[in-house]
LUMFI-670930 format. One line per 4 residues: their letters; for each residue x, y, z of N, C-alpha, C. Coordinates in steps of 0.001 Angstrom, whole numbers, plus 524288, in hexadecimal, padded with zeros to 5 digits. Layout:
% LUMFI-670930
A	X Y Z X Y Z X Y Z ~ ...
This chain:
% LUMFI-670930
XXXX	8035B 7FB6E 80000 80000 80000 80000 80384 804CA 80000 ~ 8030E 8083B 7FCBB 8053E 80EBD 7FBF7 804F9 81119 8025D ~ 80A53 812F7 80223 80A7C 8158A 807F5 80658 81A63 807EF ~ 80414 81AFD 80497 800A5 8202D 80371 7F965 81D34 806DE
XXXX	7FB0B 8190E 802C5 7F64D 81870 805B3 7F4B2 81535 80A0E ~ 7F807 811B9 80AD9 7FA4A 80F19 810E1 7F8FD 814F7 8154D ~ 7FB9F 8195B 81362 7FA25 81B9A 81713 7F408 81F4B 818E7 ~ 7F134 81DCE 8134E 7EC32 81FB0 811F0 7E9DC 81CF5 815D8
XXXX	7E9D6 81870 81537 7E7A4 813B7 8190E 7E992 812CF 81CE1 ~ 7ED7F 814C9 81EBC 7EEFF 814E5 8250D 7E9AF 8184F 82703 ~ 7EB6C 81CD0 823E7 7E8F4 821F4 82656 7E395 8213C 82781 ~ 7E189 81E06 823C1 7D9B8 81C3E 82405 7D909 818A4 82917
XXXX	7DDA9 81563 827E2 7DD2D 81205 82DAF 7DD37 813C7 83279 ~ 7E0BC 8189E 8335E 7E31E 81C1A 8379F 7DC9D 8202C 83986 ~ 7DABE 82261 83492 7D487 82533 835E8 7D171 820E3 838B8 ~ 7D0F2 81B76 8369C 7CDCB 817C7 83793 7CDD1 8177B 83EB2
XXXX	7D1D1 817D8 83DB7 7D3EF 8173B 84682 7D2D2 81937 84733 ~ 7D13C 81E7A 846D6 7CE74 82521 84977 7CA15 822D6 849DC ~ 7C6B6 8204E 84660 7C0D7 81EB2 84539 7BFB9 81B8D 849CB ~ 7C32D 816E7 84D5B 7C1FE 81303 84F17 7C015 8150A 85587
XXXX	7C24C 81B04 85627 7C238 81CFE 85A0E 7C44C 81BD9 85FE8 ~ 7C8FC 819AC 85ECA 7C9D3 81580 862BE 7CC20 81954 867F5 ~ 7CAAF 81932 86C9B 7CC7C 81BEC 86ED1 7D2D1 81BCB 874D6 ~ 7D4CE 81BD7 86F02 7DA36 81CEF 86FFC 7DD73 8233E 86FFB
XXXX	7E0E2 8252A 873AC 7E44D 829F0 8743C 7E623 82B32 86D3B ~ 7E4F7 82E5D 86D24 7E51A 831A3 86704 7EBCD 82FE3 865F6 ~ 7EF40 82FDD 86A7E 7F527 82F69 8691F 7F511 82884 8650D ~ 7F130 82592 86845 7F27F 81FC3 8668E 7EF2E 81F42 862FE
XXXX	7EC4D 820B1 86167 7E7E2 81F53 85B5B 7ECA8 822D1 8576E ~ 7EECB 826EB 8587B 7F0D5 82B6F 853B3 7F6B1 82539 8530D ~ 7F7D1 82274 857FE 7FD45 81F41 856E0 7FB32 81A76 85385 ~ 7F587 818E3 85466 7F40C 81418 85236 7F381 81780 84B29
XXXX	7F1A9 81ADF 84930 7F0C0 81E39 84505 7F618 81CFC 842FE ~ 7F92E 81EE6 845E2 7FEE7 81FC9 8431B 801DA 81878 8429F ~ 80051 8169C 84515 801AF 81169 8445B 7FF7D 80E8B 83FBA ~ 7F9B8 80FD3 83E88 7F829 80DB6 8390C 7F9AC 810FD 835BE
XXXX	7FB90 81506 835CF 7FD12 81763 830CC 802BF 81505 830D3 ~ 8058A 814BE 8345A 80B37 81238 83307 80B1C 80CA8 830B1 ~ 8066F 80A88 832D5 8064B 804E8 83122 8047C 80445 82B44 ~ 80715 7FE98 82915 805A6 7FD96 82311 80037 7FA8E 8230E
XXXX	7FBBA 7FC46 82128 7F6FA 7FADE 821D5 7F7B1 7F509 81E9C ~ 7F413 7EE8C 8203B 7F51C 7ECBA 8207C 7F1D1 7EAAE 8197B ~ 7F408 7E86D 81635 7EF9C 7E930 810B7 7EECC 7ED42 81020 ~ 7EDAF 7EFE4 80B4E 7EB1E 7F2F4 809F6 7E68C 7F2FD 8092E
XXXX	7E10D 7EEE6 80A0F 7DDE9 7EE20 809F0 7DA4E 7EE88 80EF0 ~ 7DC6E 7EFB9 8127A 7D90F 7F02E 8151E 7D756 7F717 81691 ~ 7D1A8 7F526 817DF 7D01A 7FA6D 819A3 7D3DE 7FD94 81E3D ~ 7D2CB 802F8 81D59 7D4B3 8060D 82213 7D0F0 804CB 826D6
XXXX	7CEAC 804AD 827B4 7CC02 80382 82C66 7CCCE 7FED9 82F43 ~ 7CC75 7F902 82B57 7D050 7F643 82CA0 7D596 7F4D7 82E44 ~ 7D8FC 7F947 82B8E 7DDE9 7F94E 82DFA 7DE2E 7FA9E 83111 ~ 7DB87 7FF6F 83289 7D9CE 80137 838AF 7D778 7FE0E 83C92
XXXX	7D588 7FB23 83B6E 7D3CE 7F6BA 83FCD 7D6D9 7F394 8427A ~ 7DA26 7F06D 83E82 7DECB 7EDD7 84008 7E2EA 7F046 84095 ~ 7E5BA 7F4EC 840EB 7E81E 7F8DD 84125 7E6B7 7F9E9 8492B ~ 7E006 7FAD2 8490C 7E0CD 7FB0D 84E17 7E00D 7F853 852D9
XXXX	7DDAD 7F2C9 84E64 7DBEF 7EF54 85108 7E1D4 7EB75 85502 ~ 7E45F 7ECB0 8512C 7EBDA 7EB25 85291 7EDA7 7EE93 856A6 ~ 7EC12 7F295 855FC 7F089 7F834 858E5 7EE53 7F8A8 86066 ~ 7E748 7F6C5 85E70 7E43B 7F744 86373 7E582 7F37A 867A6
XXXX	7E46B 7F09F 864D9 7E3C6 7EA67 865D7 7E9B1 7E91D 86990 ~ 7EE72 7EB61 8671C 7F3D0 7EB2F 86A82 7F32B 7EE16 86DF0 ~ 7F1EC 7F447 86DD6 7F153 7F6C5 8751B 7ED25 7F35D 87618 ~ 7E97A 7F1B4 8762E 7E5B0 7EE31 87966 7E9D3 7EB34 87CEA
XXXX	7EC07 7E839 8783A 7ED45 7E312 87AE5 7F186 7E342 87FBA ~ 7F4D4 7E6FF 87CF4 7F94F 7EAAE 87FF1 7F63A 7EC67 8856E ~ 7F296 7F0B1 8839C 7F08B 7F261 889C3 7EE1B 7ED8B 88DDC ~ 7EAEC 7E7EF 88CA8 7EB3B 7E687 88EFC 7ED04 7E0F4 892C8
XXXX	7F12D 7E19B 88E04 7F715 7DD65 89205 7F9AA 7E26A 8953D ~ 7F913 7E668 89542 7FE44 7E8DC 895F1 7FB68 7EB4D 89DBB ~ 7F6B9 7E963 89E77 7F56A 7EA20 8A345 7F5E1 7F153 8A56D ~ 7F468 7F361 89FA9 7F4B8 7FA14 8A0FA 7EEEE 7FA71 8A516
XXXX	7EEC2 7FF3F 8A5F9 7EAD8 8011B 8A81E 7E5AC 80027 8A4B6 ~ 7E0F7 80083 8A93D 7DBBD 7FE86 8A624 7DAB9 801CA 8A20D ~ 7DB37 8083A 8A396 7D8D8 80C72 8A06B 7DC3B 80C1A 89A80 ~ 7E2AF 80BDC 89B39 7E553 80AFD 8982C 7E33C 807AF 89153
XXXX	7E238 80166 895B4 7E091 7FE1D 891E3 7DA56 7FFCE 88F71 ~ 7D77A 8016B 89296 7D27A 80268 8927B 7D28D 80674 88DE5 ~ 7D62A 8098B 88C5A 7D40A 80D1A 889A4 7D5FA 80B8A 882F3 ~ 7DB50 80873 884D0 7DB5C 80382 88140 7D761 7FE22 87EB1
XXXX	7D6F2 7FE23 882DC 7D224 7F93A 87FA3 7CD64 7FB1A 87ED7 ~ 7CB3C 80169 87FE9 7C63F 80202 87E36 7C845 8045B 8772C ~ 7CC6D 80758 87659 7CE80 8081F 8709B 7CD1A 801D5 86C6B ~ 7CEF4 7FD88 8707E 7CDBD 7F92F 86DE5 7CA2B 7F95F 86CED
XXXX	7C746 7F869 871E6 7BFF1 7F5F2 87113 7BD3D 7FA53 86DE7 ~ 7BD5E 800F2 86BA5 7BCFA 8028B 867D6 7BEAA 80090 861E3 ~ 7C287 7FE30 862AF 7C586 7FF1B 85C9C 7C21C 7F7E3 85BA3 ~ 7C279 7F4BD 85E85 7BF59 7F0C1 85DD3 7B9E8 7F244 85B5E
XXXX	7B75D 7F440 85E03 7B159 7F5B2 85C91 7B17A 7F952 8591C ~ 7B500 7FC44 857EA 7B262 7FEEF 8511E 7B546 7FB3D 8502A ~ 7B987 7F769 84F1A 7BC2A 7F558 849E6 7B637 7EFE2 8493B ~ 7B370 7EDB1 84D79 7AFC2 7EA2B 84D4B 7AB3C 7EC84 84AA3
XXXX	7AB26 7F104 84AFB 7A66A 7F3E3 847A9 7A692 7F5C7 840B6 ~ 7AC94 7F67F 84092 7ADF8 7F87F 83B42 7AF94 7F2A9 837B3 ~ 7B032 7EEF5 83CB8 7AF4D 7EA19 83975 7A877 7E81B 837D3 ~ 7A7CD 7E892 83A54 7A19F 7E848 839C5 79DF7 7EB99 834CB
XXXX	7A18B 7EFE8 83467 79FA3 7F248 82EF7 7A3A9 7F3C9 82A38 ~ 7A4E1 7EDC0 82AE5 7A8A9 7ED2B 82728 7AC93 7F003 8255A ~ 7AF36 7F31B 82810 7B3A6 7F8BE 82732 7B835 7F3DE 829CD ~ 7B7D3 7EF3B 82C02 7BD75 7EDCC 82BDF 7BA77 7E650 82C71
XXXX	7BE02 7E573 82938 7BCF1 7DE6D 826BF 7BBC9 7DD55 82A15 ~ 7B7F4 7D8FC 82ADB 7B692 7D770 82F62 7BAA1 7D211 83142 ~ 7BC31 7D076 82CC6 7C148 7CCD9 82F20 7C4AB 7CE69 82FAF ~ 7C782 7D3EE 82E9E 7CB5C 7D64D 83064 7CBDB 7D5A5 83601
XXXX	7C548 7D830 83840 7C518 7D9B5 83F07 7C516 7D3C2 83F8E ~ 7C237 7CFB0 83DC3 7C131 7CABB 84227 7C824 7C7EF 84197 ~ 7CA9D 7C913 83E30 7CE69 7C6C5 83E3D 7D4F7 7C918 840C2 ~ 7D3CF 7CDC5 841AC 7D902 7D1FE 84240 7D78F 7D5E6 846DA
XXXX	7D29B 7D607 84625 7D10A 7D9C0 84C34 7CE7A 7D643 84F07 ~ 7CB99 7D387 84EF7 7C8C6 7D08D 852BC 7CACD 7CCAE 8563C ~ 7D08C 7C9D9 85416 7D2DC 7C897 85857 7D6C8 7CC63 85C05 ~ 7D6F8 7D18A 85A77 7DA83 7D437 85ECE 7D469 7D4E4 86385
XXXX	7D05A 7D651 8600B 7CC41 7D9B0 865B2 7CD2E 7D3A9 86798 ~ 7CB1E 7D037 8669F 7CBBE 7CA87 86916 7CF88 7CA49 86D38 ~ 7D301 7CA1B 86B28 7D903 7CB7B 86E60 7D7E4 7CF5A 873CC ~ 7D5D5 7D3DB 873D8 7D46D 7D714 87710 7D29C 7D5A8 87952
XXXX	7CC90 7D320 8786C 7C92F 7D072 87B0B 7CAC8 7CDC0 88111 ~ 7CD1B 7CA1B 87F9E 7D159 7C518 8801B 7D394 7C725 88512 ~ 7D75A 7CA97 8843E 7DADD 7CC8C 88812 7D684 7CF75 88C9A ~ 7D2F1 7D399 88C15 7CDB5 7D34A 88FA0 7CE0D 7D088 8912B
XXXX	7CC97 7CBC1 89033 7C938 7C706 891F7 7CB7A 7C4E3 89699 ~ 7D18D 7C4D1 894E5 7D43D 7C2B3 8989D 7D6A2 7C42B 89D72 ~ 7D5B3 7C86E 89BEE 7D868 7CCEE 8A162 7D5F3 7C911 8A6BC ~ 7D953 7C8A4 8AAFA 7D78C 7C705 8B05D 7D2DF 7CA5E 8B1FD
XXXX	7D1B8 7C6F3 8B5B8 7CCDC 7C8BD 8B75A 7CE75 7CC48 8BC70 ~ 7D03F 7CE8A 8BC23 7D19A 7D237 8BFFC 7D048 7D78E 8C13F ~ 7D24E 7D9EE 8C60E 7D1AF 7DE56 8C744 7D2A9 7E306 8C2DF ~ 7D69A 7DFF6 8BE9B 7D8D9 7E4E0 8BD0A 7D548 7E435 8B748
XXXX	7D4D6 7DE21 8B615 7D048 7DEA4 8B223 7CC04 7E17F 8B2ED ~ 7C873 7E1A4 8B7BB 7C3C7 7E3B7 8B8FC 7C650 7EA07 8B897 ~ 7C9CB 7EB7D 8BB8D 7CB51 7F219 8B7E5 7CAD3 7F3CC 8B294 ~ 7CE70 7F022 8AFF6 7CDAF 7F0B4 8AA39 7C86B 7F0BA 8A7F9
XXXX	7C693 7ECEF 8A99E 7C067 7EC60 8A7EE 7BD57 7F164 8A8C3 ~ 7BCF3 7F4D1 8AC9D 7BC1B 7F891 8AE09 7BDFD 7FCFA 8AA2A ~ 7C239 7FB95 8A949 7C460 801F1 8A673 7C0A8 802DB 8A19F ~ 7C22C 7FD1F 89F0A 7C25D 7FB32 89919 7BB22 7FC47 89941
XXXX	7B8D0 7FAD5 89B87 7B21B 7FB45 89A7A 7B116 802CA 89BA7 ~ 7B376 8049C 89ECC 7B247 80A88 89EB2 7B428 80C48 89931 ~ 7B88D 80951 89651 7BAAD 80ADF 8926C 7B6EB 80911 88D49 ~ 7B4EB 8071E 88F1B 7B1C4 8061E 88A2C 7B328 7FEF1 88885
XXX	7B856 7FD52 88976 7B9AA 7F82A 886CB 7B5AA 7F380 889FA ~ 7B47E 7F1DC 88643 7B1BC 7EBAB 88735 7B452 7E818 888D7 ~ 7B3E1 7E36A 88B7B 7B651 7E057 88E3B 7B63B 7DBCF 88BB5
């Protein structure tokens, strides 16, 4: 693909992330922006919106997983995994009206939210789970 337009289609992908509304610090959405534009989009066939999906479905999906092995603070993770549980629910909706393959998501996004799931699930049943649980539901994230 022409570096001209590699970067046409960064740039559509990069608007697409503004759209998803995910609510993340303006410093780390403008670093995820600048990361798909550095990156070589994957085919040229796929939609921008699609690349944007898996673009953030990859980028999210690692601070998730990161924030919760890494035993940060509840609010910390909490404000982390509700960016997820947003970017999940529009990418489940824009699959739904066909703006991104639907085997793209069941096959490339659906096992990371899975993945997420998972790690929830397993957290001890503890004092410090019942905190988290607490943060994460004022925050909006589902359990």
């Amino acid at each position: 693909m022409p570096a001209r337009k590699a970067t046409r289609f960064a740039d559509k992908a990069a608007h697409i992330i503004g759209t998803y509304g995910l609510p993340l610090q303006s410093e780390l959405l403008d670093s995820l922006r600048q990361a798909l534009r550095d990156s070589n989009p994957n085919g040229g066939n796929r939609l921008a919106e699609e690349e944007a999906a898996i673009f953030l479905a990859r980028s999210l999906h690692a601070m998730a997983i990161a924030a919760l092995r890494s035993g940060i603070d509840a609010c910390a993770a909490g404000s982390i995994l509700t960016a997820w549980s947003r970017f999940t629910q529009q990418v489940m909706y824009r699959a739904d009206l066909g703006l991104i393959n639907m085997a793209l998501f069941d096959n490339e996004i659906l096992p990371l939210i899975d993945g997420v799931e998972q790690i929830l699930r397993e957290k001890p049943a503890s004092g410090e789970l019942a905190q988290k649980e607490a943060a994460f539901c004022r925050s909006g994230v589902p359990l």
